[in-house]
ChimeraX commands (.cxc) that place a marker at each C-alpha (Angstrom):
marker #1 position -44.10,-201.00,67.18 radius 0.5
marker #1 position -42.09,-202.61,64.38 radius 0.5
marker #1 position -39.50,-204.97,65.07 radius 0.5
marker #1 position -37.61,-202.10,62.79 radius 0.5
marker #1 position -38.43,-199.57,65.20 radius 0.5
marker #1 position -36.93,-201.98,67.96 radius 0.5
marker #1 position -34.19,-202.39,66.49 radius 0.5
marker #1 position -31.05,-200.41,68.55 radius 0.5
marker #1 position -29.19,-198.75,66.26 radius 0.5
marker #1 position -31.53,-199.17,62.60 radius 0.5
marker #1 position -33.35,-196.47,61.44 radius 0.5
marker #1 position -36.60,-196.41,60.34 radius 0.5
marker #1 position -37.88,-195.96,57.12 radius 0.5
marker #1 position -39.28,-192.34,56.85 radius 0.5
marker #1 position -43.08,-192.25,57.51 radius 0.5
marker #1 position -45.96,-189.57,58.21 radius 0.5
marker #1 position -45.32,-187.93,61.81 radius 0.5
marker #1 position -47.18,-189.13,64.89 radius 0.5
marker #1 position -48.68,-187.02,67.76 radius 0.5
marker #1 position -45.09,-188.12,69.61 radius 0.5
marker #1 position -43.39,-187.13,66.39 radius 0.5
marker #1 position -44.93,-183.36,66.10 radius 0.5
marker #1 position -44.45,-182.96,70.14 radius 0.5
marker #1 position -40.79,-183.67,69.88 radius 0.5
marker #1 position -40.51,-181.59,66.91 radius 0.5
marker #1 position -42.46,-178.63,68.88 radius 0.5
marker #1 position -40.56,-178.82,71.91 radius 0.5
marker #1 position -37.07,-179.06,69.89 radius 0.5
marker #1 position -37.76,-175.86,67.90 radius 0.5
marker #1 position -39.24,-174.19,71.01 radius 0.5
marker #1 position -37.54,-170.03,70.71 radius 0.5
marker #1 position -36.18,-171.20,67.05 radius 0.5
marker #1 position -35.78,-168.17,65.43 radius 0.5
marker #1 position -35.01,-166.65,61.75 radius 0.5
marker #1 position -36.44,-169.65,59.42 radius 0.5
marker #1 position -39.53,-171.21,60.26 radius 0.5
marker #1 position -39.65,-175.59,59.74 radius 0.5
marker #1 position -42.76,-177.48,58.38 radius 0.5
marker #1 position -41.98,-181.25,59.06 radius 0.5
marker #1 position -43.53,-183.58,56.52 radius 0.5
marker #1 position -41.67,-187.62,56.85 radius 0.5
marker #1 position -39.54,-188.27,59.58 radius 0.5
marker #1 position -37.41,-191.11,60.49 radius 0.5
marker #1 position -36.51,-192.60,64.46 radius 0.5
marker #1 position -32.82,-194.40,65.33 radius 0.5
marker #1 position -33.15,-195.81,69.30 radius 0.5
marker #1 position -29.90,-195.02,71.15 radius 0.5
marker #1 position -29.52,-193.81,74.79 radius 0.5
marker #1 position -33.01,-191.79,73.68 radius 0.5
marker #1 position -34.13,-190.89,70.36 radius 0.5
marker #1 position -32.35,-189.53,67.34 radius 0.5
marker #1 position -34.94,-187.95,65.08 radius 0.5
marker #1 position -34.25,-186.57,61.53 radius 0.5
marker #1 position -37.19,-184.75,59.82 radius 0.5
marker #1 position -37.70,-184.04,56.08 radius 0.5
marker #1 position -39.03,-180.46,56.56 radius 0.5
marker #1 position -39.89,-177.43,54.08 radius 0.5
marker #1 position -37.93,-174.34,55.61 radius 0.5
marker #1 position -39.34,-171.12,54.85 radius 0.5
marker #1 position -37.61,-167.64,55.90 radius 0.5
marker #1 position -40.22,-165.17,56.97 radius 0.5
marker #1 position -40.94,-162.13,54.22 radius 0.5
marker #1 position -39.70,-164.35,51.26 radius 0.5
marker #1 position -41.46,-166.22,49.19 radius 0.5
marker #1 position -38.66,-168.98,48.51 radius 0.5
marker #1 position -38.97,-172.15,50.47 radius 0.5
marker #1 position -36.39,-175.00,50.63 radius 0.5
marker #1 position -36.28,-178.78,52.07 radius 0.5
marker #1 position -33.72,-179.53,54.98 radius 0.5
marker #1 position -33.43,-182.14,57.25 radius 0.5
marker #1 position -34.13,-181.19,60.95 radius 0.5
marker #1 position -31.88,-183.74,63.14 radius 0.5
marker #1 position -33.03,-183.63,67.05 radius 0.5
marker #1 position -32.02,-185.85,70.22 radius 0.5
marker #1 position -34.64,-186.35,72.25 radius 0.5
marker #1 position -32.92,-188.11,75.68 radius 0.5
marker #1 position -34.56,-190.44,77.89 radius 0.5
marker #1 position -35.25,-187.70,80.79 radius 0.5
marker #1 position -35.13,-184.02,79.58 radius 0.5
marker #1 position -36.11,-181.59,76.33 radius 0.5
marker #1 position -35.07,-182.69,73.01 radius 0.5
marker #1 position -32.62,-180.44,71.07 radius 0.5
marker #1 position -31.54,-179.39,67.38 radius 0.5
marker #1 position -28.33,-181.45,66.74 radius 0.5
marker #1 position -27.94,-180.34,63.42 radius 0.5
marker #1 position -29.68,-178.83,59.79 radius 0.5
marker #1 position -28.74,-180.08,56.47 radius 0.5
marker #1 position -30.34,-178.19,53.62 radius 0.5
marker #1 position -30.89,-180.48,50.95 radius 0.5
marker link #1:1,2 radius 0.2
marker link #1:2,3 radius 0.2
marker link #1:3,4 radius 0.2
marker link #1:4,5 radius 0.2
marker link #1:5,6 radius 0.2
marker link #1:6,7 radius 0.2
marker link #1:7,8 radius 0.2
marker link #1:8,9 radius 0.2
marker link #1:9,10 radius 0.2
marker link #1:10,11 radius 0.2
marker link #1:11,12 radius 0.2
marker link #1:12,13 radius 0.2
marker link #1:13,14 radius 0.2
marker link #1:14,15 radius 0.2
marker link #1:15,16 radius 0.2
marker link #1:16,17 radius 0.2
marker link #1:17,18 radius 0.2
marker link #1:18,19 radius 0.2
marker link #1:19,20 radius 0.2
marker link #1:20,21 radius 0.2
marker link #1:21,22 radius 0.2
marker link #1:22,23 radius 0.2
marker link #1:23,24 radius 0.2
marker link #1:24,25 radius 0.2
marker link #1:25,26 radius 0.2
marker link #1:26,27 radius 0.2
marker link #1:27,28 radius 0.2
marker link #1:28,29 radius 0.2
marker link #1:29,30 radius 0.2
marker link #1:30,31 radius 0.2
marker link #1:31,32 radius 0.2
marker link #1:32,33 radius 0.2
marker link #1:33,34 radius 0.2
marker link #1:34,35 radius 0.2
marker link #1:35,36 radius 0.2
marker link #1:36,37 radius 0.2
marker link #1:37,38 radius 0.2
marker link #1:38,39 radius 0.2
marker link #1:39,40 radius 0.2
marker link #1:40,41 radius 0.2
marker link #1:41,42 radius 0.2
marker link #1:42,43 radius 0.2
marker link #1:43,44 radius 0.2
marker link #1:44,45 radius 0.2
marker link #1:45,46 radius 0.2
marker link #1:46,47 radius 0.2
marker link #1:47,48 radius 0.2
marker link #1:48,49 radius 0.2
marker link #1:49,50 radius 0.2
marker link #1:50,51 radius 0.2
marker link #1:51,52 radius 0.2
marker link #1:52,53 radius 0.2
marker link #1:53,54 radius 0.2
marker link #1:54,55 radius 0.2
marker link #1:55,56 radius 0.2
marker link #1:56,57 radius 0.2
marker link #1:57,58 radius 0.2
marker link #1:58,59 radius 0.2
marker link #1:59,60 radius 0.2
marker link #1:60,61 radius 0.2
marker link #1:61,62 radius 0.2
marker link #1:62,63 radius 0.2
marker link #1:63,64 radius 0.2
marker link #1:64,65 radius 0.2
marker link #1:65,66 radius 0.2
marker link #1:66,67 radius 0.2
marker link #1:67,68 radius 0.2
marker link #1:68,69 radius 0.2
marker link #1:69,70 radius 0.2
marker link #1:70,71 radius 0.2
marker link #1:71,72 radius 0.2
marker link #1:72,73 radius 0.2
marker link #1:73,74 radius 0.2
marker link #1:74,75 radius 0.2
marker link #1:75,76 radius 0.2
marker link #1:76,77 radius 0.2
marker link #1:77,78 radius 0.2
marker link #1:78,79 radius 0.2
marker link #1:79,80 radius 0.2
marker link #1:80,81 radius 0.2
marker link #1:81,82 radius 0.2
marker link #1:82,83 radius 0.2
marker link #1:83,84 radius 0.2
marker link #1:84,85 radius 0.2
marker link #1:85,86 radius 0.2
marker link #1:86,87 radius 0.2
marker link #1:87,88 radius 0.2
marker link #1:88,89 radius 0.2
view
């Protein structure tokens, strides 16, 4: 780890997801339904847990448009991480 990474309260730059990355991301979106989330760069704040935002491509099934978003999650210390919030961008 970074001394960024460490660092309570700092974000860190975005970067290609690890296996830890994708696994939060997978259990997060678990029963998501109605438009599907590719994550491609995503960036970690520490706090009581993890707050995760991922740059993601957001497709709706049956269309051919796509769009970028940012997927926020929590992941806490003991339990499943969650959506917080989407931001299209």
């Amino acid at each position: 780890m970074s001394a960024q990474e460490n660092l309570v309260g700092g974000w860190t730059p975005y970067h290609e997801l690890t296996p830890k990355d994708q696994e939060v991301f997978k259990q997060a979106l678990e029963g998501f339904v109605g438009v599907h989330y590719t994550p491609e760069l995503v960036s970690s704040q520490v706090v009581n847990g993890t707050n995760y935002r991922y740059k993601a491509e957001a497709t709706q099934p049956g269309s051919p448009n796509s769009w970028q978003a940012i997927v926020e999650i929590y992941a806490p210390i003991n339990g499943k991480p969650h959506i917080t919030q989407i931001i299209r961008i």
